[in-house]
C-alpha positions in Angstrom: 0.0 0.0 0.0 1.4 3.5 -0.8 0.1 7.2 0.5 -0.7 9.7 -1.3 2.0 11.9 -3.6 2.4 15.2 -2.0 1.2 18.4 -3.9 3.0 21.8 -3.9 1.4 24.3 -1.9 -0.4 21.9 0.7 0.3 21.1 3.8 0.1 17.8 4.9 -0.5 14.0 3.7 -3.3 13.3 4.8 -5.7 11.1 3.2 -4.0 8.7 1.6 -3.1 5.0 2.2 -0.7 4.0 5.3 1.9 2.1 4.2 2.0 -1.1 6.9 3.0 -4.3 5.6 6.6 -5.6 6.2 6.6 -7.8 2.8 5.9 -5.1 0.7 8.7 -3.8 -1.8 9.3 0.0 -0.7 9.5 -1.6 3.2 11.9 -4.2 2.4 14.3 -1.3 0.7 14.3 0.5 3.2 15.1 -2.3 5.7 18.0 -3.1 3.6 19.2 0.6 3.8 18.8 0.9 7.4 21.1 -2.3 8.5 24.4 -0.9 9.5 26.9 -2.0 6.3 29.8 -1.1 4.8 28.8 -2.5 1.5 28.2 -0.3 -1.4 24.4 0.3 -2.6 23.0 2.5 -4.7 20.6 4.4 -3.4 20.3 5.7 0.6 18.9 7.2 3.4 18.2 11.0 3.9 16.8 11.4 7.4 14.5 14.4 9.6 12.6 17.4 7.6 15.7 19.8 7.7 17.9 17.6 6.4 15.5 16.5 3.7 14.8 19.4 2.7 18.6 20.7 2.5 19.5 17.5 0.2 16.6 18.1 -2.2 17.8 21.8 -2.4 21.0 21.0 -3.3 19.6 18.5 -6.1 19.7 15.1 -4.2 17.4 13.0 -6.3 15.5 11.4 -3.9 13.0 8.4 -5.4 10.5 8.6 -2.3 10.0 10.9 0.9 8.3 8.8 3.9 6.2 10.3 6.9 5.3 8.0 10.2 1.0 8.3 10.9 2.7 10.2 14.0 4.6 12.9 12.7 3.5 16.2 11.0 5.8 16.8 8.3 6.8 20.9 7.9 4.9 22.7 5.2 8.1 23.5 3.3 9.3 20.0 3.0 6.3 19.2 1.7 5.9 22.2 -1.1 9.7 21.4 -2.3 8.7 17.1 -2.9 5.8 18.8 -4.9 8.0 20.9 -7.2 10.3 18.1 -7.4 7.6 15.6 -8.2 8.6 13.3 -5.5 6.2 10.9 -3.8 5.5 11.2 -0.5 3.7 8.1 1.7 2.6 7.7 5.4 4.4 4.4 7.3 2.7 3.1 9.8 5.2 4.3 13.0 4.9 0.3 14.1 6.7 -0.7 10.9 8.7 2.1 11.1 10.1 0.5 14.2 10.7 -2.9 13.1 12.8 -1.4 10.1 14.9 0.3 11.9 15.2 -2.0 14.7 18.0 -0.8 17.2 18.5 2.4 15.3 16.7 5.5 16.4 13.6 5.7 14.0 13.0 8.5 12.0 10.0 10.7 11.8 10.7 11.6 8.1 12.9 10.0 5.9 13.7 9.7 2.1 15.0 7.2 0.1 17.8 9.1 -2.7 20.1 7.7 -5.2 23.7 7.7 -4.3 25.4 10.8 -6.3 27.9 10.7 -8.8 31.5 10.2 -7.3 33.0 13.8 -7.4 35.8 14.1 -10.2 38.9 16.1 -9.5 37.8 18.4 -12.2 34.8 20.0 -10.1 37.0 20.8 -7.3 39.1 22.8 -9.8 36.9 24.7 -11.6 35.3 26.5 -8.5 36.1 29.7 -7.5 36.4 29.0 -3.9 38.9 27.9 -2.0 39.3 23.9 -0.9 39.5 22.4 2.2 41.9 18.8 2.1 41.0 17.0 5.6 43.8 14.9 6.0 43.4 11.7 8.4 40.1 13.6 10.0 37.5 10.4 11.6 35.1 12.0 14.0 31.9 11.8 11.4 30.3 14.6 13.4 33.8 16.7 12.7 33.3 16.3 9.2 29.7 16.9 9.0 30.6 19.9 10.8 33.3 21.0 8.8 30.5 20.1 5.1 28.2 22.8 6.9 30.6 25.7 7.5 32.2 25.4 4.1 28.7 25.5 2.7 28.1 28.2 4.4 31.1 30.5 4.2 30.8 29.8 0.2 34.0 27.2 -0.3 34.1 24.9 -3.3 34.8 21.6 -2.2 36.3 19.2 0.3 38.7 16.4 0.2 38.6 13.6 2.4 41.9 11.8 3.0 41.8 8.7 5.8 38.5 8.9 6.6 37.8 5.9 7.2 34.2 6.6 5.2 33.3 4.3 1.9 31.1 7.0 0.3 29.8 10.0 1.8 26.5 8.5 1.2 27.2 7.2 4.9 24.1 8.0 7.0 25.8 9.5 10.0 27.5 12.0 7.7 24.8 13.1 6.2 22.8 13.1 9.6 25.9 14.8 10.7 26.0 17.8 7.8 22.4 18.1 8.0 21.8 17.2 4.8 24.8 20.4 3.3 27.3 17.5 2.3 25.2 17.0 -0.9 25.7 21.2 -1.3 29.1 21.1 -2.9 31.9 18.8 -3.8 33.1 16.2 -1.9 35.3 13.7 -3.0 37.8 11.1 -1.2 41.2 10.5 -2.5 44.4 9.3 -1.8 47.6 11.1 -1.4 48.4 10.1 -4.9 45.6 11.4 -6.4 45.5 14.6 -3.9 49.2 15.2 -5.1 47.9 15.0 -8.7 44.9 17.6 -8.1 47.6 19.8 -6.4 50.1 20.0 -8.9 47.0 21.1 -11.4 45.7 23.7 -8.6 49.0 25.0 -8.5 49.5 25.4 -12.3 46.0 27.1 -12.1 47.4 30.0 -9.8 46.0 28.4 -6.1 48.3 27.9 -3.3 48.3 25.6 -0.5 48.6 26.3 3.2 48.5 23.9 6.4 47.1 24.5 10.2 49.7 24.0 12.1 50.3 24.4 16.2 53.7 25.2 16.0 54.1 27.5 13.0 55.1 31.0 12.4 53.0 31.9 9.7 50.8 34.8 9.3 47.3 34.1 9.8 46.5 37.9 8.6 48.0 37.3 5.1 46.5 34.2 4.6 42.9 35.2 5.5 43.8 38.1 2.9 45.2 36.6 0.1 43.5 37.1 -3.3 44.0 34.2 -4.9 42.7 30.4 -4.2 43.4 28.7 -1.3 43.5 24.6 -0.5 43.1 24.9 3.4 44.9 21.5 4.9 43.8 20.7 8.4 45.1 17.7 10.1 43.2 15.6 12.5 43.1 17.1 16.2 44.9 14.4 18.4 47.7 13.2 15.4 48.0 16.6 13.4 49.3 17.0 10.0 50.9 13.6 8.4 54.7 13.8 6.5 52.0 13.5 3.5 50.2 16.6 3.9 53.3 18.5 5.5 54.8 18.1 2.1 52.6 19.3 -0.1 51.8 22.6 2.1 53.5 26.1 0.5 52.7 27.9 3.8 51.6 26.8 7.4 49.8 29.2 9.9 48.2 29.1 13.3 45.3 30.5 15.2 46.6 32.8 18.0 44.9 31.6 21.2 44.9 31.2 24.8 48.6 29.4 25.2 46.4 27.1 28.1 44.7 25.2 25.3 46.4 23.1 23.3 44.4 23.0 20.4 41.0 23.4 18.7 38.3 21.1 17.8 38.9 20.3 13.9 35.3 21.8 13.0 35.6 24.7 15.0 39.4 25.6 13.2 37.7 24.8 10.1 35.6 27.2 10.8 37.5 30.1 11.8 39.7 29.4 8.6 36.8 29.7 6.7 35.2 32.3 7.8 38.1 34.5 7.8 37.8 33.7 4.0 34.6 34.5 3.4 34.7 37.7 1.8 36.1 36.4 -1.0 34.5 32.6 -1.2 30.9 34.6 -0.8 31.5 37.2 -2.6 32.6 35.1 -5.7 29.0 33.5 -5.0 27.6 36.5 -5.4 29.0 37.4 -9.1 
């Protein structure tokens, strides 16, 4: 059984058929996509309104949008799956619950394909500057570190050791708040970073590290006019040889000499946002 397709401009779902047996085909999907794997599918999960509605902004192409008979999905989330033509159904909240077993069950959820892997090209034809997060875990970090580069208007990140398959991994997404689909995102190697920085180079960009211990001046790199790739190691191990070698510059934050260092996301974040009037203003153009 499947509810009713959602229609731009109104403001709920009701009316339409509950979607509440176990054995039919959209329910066993998304029991597949909710079991914790590793292995490589091609669609996945987009959980909570916000986040929904921040993937299909940013052009997620999502196949289905699902709302439990005990939630009230926002108005907004709603009017964008009708100007994206995408189907909405109500799931009975007991099923929802035997889907999603030990995880925490979502209210709203969407089913999406799996995006495109990101070529080196896209990160090279932005304006922006890049951010290269080299051996960076924490998910929550790097969901983090997605939102603020969104938001301070940066072209793309690369993911080096991150332990992630594809950054259609649910607790990044969960973790960006749906902003990870919002611009590049790729994960690469050190061969293939060195290969992308040799061609950002050539192009005119420069690269510059964070860095506890250096020297650098944090004033000229927040004012340089050209492109920057920002490399930020992980907190606790820092910058590997790897990413030491490719690095033109390094800089530090000035701070309280009592604290030894910075939360990843937050020195992403400062970074960024001292390079915002160019990213955003290249937006703007």
């Amino acid at each position: 059984m499947t509810g009713k397709t959602a229609e731009g401009g109104h403001g709920d779902v009701s009316g339409g058929e509950v979607l509440a047996d176990r054995a039919a085909p959209a329910a066993q999907r998304i029991a597949d996509l909710a079991k914790a794997t590793s292995h490589p599918s091609k669609s996945l999960l987009v959980e909570d309104s916000e986040t929904l509605l921040n993937a299909l902004r940013a052009g997620l192409r999502l196949s289905g949008v699902y709302v439990l008979d005990s939630a009230r999905p926002s108005p907004e989330l709603l009017e964008e799956c009708g100007r994206r033509r995408v189907p909405v159904t109500v799931m009975a909240a007991g099923l929802a619950t035997e889907l999603f077993r030990s995880d925490k069950r979502p209210e709203v959820f969407g089913v999406a394909r799996v995006p495109a892997a990101v070529e080196p090209a896209q990160l090279l034809e932005g304006e922006g500057d890049l951010l290269i997060l080299d051996g960076v875990r924490i998910v929550g970090n790097i969901g983090a570190i997605a939102r603020s580069a969104y938001a301070f208007g940066a072209a793309g990140i690369i993911l080096v050791d991150s332990g992630l398959a594809s950054i259609a991994d649910r607790r990044l997404i969960r973790a960006s708040r749906g902003y990870v689909f919002s611009l590049p995102v790729a994960l690469m190697d050190w061969d293939q970073v060195r290969s992308l920085a040799a061609d950002f180079t050539r192009a005119g960009g420069h690269l510059a590290a964070l860095d506890a211990g250096a020297t650098g001046s944090l004033e000229r790199l927040a004012s340089w006019q050209g492109r920057l790739a920002l490399i930020l190691g992980a907190e606790t191990t820092g910058l590997t040889p790897a990413a030491r070698s490719l690095a033109q510059a390094t800089v530090s934050i000035p701070m309280n000499p009592a604290v030894e260092s910075l939360n990843v996301s937050v020195a992403a974040g400062v970074l960024l946002h001292r390079r915002a009037w160019r990213n955003l203003a290249g937006l703007a153009q």
